[in-house]
Each structure stands twice: as structure tokens, then as C-alpha cells.
C-alpha positions in Angstrom: -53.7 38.6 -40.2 -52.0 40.1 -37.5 -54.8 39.8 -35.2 -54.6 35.8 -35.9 -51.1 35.8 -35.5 -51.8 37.4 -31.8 -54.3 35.3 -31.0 -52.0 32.3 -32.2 -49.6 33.2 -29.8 -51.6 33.5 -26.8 -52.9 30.3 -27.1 -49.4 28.9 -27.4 -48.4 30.3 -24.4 -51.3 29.5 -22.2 -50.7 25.6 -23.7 -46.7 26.2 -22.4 -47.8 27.5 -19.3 -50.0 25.0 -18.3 -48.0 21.9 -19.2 -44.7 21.0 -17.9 -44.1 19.3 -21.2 -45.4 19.9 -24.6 -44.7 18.8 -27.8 -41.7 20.9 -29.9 -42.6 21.7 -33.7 -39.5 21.4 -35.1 -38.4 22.9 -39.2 -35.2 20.6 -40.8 -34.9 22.4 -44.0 -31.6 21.7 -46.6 -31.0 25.4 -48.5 -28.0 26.4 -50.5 -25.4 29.3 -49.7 -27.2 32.0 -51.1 -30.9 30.9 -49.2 -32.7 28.9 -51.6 -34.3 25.4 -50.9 -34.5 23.7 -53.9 -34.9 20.0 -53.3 -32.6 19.1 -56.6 -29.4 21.5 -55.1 -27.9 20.0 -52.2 -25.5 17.5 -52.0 -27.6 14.0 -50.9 -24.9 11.7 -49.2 -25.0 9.2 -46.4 -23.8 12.2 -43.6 -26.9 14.0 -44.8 -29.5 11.3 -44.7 -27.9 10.3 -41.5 -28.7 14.0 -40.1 -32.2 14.3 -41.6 -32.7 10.6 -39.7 -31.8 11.9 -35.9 -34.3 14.5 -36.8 -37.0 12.6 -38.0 -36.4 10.0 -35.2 -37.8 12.4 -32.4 -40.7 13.0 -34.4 -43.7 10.8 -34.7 -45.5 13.0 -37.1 -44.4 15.1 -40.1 -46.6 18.5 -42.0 -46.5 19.0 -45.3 -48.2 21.0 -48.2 -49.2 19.3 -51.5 -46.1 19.6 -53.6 -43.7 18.9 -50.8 -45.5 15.8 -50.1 -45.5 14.6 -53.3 -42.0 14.5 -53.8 -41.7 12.4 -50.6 -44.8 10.3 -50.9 -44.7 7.0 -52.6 -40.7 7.5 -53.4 -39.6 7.2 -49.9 -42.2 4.5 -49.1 -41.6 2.7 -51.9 -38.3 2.4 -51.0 -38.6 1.2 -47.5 -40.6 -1.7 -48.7 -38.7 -2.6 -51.7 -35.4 -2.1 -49.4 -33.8 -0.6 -53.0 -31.2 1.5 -51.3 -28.6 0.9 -48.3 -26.8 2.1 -45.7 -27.9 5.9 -43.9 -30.4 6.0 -47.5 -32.1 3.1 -46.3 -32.4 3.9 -42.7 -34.0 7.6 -43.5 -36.5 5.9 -45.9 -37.9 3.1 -43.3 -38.1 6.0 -40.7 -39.7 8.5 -42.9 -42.4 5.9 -44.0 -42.7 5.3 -39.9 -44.3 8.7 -39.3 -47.7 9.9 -39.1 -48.1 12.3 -42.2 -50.4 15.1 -42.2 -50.9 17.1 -45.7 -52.3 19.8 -46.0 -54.3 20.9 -49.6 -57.2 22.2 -51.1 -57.0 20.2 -54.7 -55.9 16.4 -53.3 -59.6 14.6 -53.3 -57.6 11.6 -51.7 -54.3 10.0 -50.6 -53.0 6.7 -50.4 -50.5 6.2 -48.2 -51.8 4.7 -44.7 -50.0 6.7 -43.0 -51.1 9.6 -44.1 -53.8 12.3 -43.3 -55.4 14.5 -45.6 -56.1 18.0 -44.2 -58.1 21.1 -45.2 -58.5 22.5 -41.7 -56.1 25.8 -40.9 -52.5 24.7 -40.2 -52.2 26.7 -37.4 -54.9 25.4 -35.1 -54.1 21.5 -36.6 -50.6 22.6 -35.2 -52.0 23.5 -31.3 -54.1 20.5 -31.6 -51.0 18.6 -32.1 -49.1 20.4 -29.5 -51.9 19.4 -26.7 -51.5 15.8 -27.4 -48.9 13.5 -26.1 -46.1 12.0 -28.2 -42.8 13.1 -30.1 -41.9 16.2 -31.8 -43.9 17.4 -34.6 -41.6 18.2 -37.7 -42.3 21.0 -40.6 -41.2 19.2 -44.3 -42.2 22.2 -46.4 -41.1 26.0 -46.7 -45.4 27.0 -47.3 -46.6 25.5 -43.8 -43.2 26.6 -41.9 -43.4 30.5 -43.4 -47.3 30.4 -41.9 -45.9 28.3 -39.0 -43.0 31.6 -38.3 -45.1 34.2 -38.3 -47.9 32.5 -35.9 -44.6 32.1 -33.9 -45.2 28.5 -33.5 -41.4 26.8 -34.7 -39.8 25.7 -31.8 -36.8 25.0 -33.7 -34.8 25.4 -36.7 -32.5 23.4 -38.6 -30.7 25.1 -41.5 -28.5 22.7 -43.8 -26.2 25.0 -46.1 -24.8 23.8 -48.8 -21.7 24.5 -50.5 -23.8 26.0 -53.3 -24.7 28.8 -55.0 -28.0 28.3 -57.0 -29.2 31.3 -57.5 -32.9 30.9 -57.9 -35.8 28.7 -56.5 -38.2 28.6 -53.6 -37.5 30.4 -50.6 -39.2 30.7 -46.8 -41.9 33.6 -46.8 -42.4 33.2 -50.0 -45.8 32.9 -49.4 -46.6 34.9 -46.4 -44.5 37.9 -45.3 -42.8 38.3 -41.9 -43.9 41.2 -40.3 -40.9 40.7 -37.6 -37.5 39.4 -37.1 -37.2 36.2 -34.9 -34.6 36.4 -32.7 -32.9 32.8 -32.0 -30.5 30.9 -30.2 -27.8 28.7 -31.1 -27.7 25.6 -30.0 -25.2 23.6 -31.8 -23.7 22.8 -35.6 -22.1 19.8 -37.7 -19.9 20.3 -40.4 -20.1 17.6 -42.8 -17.0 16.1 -44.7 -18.8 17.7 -48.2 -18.9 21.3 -46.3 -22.3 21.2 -45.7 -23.1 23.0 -42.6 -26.1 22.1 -40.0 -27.2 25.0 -37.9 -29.5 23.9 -35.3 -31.2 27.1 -33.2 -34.2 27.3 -31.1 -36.5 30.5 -30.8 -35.3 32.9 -28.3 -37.8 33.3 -25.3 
């Protein structure tokens, strides 16, 4: 592992060093006071979707793992076509469905979406494939393929959304994989919402 996780790295720095502009691989994650990530905890209201849109807006492709995507994929689609919801709702759902999807799983035999792109390859190396083509920012929508992401040291940036809750159980990052090493990042700016939900945008230190 850790000899993947060096190896991971060099290649990401050879790609930075050779190109004036690469592609960032960006994590946007909501997660309650006390650290958990629970899609069913936050507090879902038109400031929030409006946040989550910016993101996804300098993206033009989105990774997730199984579940993740099946919590996403067809509600959020379905939406954008049947235009059932308004406002900052509606807008996140016709962007979302804009985005190339890439998801990654072992069991899925097939997926429907057109948009989307089945993957069994190691996220990793799909990641630095990404990174040497051109286009937007590459976005992270599940904690499995950011916690393998992290410890490759291949998140560009972080977005943490606390709530103002206090949950006390569900899925956390590094759940999956363990971090053998802090990350050391920097801040690069926060919105507080009107429901006290807190964004915390940071970047990784270099």
C-alpha cells in the first residue's frame, strides 16, 4: 500500500510539473457537527443546494462508488427532466444530470444513465487519467473513493459542510482505508448559512 501511495504521488507531481494547468479533483462533502456524513442528517435548503451547484458547476465530471451513486442516480435525473422541483433544488438537479458520471463497482453488470460510465479499473490511475486530459474540475461524491483518493494524496480540495447537528453515528471518511498521515491544509475561505450550516473550503498545503 504504501509503496502505491508513493508511487501515486510521483506521478502526480511529474503530471503538475509538466503542465502549467491541470485539472483540480475537488471533495464537496455535507457532515454533521460531530464528523459523520450521513446523507439523511443535514439540513437540505435552497442555500445548500445553491452551494453544492457552484461546486458542481466547475466540474464536468463527478466519481462515485456504488451506493453513493445510487442514491443520486435516477432521483436527481429524474428530476431534471420531470422539472418536479423549483428554485436552487431545480438548478442543482439539471446541473448534476449535466455531468459526466464515472462509478466505480465490482457488483453493477450495467447502468443506465447516458451519462454515466461504469468502472472497474483502480480509482487512482482512472483519477491521473482524468487529471491529463483537458476540461473542468473533477469532483469526489462519495466518502469510499475520496478516503482512497486522501491517502494517494490526490484531493486538491476540500469542502466540508457542518451542520448544526449532532448525529452520533453513520459513515465516516477512512472508514475504509486508513490514513497513515495527517494532511496539512489551507484555508481558503467559508459561508455561513442563515440555518448555521458552515462551508469550509481548504486546499491541500504544498
Amino acid at each position: 500500500m504504501a509503496r502505491e501511495v508513493s508511487q501515486c504521488q510521483r506521478r502526480y507531481h511529474q503530471l503538475v510539473s509538466k503542465r502549467k494547468s491541470v485539472r483540480k479533483v475537488v471533495f464537496a462533502i455535507n457532515t454533521t457537527a460531530d464528523g459523520f456524513c450521513s446523507h439523511t442528517d443535514g439540513i437540505p435548503d435552497e442555500e445548500l443546494h445553491e452551494y453544492f451547484t457552484r461546486v458542481l458547476r466547475n466540474a464536468s465530471v463527478i466519481l462515485s462508488g456504488r451506493i453513493t451513486y445510487q442514491l443520486m442516480v435516477p432521483y436527481w435525473p429524474d428530476i431534471a427532466r420531470n422539472q418536479s422541483e423549483t428554485g436552487a433544488t431545480m438548478e442543482f438537479a439539471r446541473v448534476y444530470d449535466s455531468l459526466e458520471k464515472v462509478v466505480f463497482s465490482t457488483t453493477l453488470t450495467h447502468v443506465e444513465d447516458k451519462h454515466t460510465r461504469l468502472v472497474r479499473a483502480n480509482v487512482a490511475e482512472e483519477v491521473l487519467a482524468l487529471k491529463q486530459q483537458t476540461g473542468k474540475d473533477i469532483c469526489i461524491g462519495s466518502l469510499s473513493i475520496a478516503s482512497q483518493l486522501s491517502v494517494r494524496g490526490l484531493i486538491d480540495e476540500y469542502h466540508f459542510v457542518v451542520h448544526p447537528v449532532v448525529a452520533g453515528k453513520g459513515p465516516r471518511l477512512f472508514e475504509t482505508v486508513k490514513l497513515k498521515e495527517r494532511i496539512r491544509l489551507d484555508f481558503i475561505g467559508s459561508k455561513t448559512f442563515q440555518s448555521g450550516v458552515v462551508a469550509l473550503h481548504y486546499r491541500k498545503h504544498t
